[in-house]
N, C-alpha and C positions, 0 to 999 in steps of 0.2 A: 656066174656073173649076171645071168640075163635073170637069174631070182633076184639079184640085189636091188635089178635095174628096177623089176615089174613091183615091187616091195617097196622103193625107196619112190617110184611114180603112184602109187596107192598111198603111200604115206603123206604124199604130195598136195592126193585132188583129196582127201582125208580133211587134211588142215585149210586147205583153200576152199572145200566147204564147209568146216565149223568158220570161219573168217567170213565167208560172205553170209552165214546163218548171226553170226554176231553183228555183223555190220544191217541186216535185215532188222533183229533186234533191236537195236540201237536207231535205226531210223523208224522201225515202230513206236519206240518209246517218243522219238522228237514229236511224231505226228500228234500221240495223246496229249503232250502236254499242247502242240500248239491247239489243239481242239479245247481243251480244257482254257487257253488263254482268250482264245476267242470266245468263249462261251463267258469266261469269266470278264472279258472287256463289255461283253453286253449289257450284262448286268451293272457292271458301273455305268454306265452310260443309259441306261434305264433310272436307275438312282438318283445319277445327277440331274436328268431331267424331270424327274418330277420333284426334286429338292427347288430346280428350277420354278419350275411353275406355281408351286406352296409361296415359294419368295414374289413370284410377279403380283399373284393374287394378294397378299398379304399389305405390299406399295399399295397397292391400288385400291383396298380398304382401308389402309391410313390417309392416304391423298384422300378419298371420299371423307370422310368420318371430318379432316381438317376442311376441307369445303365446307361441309357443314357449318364446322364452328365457324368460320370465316362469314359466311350466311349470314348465320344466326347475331353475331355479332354488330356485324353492319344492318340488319334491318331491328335489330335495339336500338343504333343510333338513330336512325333514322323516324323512328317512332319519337324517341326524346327529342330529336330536332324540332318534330314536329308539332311534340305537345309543349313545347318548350315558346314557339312560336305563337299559336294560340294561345298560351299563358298572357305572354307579350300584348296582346294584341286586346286581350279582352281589357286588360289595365291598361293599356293607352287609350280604350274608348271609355274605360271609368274615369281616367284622369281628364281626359276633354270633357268628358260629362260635369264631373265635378268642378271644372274651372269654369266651364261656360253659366254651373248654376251660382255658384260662388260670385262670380263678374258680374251675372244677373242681379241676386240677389244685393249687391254693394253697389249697384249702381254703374258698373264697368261694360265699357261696352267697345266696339271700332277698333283702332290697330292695337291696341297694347295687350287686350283678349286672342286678337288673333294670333298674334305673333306668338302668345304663349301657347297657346293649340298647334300651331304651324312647327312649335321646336317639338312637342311630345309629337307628334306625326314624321318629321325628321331624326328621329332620337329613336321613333319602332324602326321606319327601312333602313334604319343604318343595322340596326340588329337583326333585324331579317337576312337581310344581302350579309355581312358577318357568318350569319349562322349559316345559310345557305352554300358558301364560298368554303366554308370549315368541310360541311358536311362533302361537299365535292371532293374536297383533298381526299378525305378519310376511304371515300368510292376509289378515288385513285391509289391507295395505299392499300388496300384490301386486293384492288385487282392486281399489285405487283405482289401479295401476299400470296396471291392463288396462281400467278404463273411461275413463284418460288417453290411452291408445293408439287405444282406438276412437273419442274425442274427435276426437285428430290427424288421425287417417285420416278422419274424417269431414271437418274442415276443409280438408283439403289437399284432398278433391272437390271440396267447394262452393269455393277459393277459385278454382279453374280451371274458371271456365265462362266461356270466349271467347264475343266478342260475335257471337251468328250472326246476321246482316241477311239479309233476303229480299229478293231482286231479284225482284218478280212482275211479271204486266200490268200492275198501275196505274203502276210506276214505267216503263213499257216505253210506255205511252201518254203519260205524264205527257213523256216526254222528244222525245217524235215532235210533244206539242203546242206545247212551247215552240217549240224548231225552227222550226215552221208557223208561227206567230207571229212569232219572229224574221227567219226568210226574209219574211215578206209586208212587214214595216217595212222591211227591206233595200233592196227593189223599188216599195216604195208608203208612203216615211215620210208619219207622220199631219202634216196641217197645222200650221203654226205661224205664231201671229198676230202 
């Protein structure tokens, strides 16, 4: 009997250490993969950020490139306004010229000369201040157009910010203990009544 016992006790620590060498297995295996999930979360998270930053930089050469055009645009008007005005102005002083020699020349002279020189001098500031008054709006529409763009550029940052997950230890133990837990029910399910 005391062979059966020393036989069926060898048989015993036999199987309970192929069980703790499988359960050892088994949390070997959990630990690779968490090593491999950590290693592989890094790498996404390297990815995403520099997908990130190709997108910040890219905003921010559109935002630029449209400042530009914005620029460019408003100091066009600004030149037309201005050669526009000058245009104005040399004919207002051809047209008083001419009235004065015209009046001259007919014999025209005192209020009724003046007053038509006084409406072509009335007739330029009203289109000056006009022009002047336009070209202001246009300043203020341009600068709502450029704080629209850095609006944009600003969204289009913030709307690309990929999800970076961090594979650390906790998750790298968290999966080596499940594992351990799972291998030990494998080879030792708990009681059932």
């Amino acid at each position: 009997m005391c062979l059966f016992a020393g036989l069926a006790s060898a048989g015993t620590a036999i199987a309970g250490g192929a069980a703790q060498a499988a359960l050892m297995d088994k949390m070997l295996m959990a630990g690779v993969q968490g090593a491999m999930q950590m290693q592989a979360g890094r790498a996404q998270n390297q990815a995403a950020g520099r997908a990130m930053e190709q997108n910040k930089a890219l905003a921010v050469t559109s935002a630029n490139q449209q400042y530009q055009d914005i620029l460019l645009r408003q100091l066009e008007e600004q030149e037309a306004s201005a050669v526009e005005i000058e245009r104005l102005m040399s004919e207002s002083r051809q047209a008083g010229s001419t009235a004065a020699l015209a009046g001259a020349e007919a014999g025209i002279s005192g209020g009724s000369l003046e007053e038509k020189l006084q409406a072509f001098s009335r007739a330029e500031s009203q289109y000056q201040l006009n022009t002047q008054r336009n070209m202001s709006m246009r300043r203020a529409a341009y600068g709502q157009q450029m704080r629209g763009t850095r609006n944009q550029a600003e969204a289009r940052i913030e709307s690309f910010r990929p999800n970076l997950s961090y594979y650390g230890l906790d998750d790298f133990l968290l999966g080596v203990g499940t594992a351990g837990v799972g291998a030990y029910y494998d080879f030792f399910p708990p009681p059932t009544d």
